[in-house]
N, C-alpha and C positions, 0 to 999 in steps of 0.2 A: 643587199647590204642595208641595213638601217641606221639612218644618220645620228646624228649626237641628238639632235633636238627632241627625236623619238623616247619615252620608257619601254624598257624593255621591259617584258611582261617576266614578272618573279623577283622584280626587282624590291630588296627589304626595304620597308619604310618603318619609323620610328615614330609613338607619338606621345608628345611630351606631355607631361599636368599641364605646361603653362601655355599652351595655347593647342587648340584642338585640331591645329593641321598639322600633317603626317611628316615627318622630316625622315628624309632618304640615310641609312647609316652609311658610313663611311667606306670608301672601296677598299679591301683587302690589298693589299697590296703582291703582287702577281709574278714569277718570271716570265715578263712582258719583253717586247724588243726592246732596244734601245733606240731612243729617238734622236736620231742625226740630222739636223739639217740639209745636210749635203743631198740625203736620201730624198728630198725632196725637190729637186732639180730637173726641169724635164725639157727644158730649151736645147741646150746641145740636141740629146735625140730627138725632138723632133724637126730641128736643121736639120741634122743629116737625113732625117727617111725625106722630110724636103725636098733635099737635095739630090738626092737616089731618086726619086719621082720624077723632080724634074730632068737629069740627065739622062735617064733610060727612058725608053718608047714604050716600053711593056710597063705598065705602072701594075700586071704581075708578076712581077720579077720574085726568084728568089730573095735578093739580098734585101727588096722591100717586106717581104715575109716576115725573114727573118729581124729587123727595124721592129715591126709593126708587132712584132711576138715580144721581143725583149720589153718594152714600151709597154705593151699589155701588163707585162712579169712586174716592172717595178712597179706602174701604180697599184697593182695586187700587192704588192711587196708594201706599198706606204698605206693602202687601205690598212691593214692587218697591224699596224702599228698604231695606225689612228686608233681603231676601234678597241687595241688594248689598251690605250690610255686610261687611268686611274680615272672615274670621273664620268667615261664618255657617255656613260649608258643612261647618265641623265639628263632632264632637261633643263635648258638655265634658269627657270624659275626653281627646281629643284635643287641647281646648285647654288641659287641666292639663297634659298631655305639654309643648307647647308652650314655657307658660310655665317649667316643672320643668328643661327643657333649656336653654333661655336665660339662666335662672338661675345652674346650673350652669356655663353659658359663661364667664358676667359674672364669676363666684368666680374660674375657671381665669384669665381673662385678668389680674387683680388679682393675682391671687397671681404670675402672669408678670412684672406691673410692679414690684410688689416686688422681685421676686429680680432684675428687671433692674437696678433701681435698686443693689441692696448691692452688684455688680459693682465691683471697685476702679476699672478706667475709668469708669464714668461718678461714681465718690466722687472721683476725683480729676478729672474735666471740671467737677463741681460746685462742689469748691474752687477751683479755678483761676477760675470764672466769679464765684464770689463775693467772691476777692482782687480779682480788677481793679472787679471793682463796686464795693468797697468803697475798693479808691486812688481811681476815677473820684470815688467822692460824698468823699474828703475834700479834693481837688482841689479839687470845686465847695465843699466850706463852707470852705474856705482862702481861695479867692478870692469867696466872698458874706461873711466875716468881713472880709478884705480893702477890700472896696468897701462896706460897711456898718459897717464897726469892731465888730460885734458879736462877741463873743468865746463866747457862749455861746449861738452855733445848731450846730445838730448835724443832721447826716441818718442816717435811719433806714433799714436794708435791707430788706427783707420775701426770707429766702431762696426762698418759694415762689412768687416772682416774678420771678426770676431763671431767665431761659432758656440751658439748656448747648447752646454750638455743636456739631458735631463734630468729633471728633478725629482728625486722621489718622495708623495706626497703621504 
């Protein structure tokens, strides 16, 4: 079994313009076990084979056998779960890399939505979506004043809920 810390040999690395070391791509995602906690629990059984050892004289007894087999069977059973874990096959500098690049991504693409947004087309798709939202809602408290005689309801815009169509240029 080769531990986490090992790379596994075939493992794809990526390497970016912005800097010349090789970044690991991302793990496919797998029908892996599922990872339970509880699966990881091995105190009970090993009390009882313990306890089978220490009450029987024959420490080769059947029932210690079979103790000592099932025991086997689970950490085989949590190995095999470990080792599908998304991720395992790399090493933690690998998966510093990882998360260092993604990071990185996440910054670039934000900093893209920004400077998308200050664009005068979409400041003025903005206005334009926010004037009509705002005729449509005094439209509606025109005609809910109207039909309520209330004089003093008012609707509220939230601009960051307001979705811009596009424009054609």
């Amino acid at each position: 079994m080769q531990s986490a810390r090992e790379s596994r040999p075939g493992t794809p690395m990526v390497v970016t313009s912005a800097s010349a070391t090789p970044v690991p791509t991302p793990p496919v995602a797998s029908a892996a076990p599922q990872l339970v906690p509880e699966q990881f629990v091995f105190l009970p059984m090993v009390v009882q084979l313990l306890e089978t050892l220490r009450s029987t004289e024959d420490a080769v007894s059947l029932s210690a056998h079979r103790l000592v087999a099932g025991l086997n069977a689970k950490i085989a059973q949590c190995r095999q779960v470990l080792d599908a874990l998304a991720g395992a096959q790399y090493t933690q500098e690998q998966q510093e890399q990882l998360i260092k690049h993604y990071e990185d991504a996440l910054v670039h693409k934000r900093d893209l939505i920004r400077q998308y947004q200050a664009l005068p087309v979409f400041q003025r798709a903005l206005e334009n979506t926010l004037s009509a939202s705002a005729e449509r809602s005094s439209h509606n408290a025109t005609d809910a004043q109207q039909e309520n005689g209330d004089a003093a309801s008012t609707i509220a815009v939230d601009p960051l809920s307001v979705t811009a169509e596009p424009m054609a240029l």
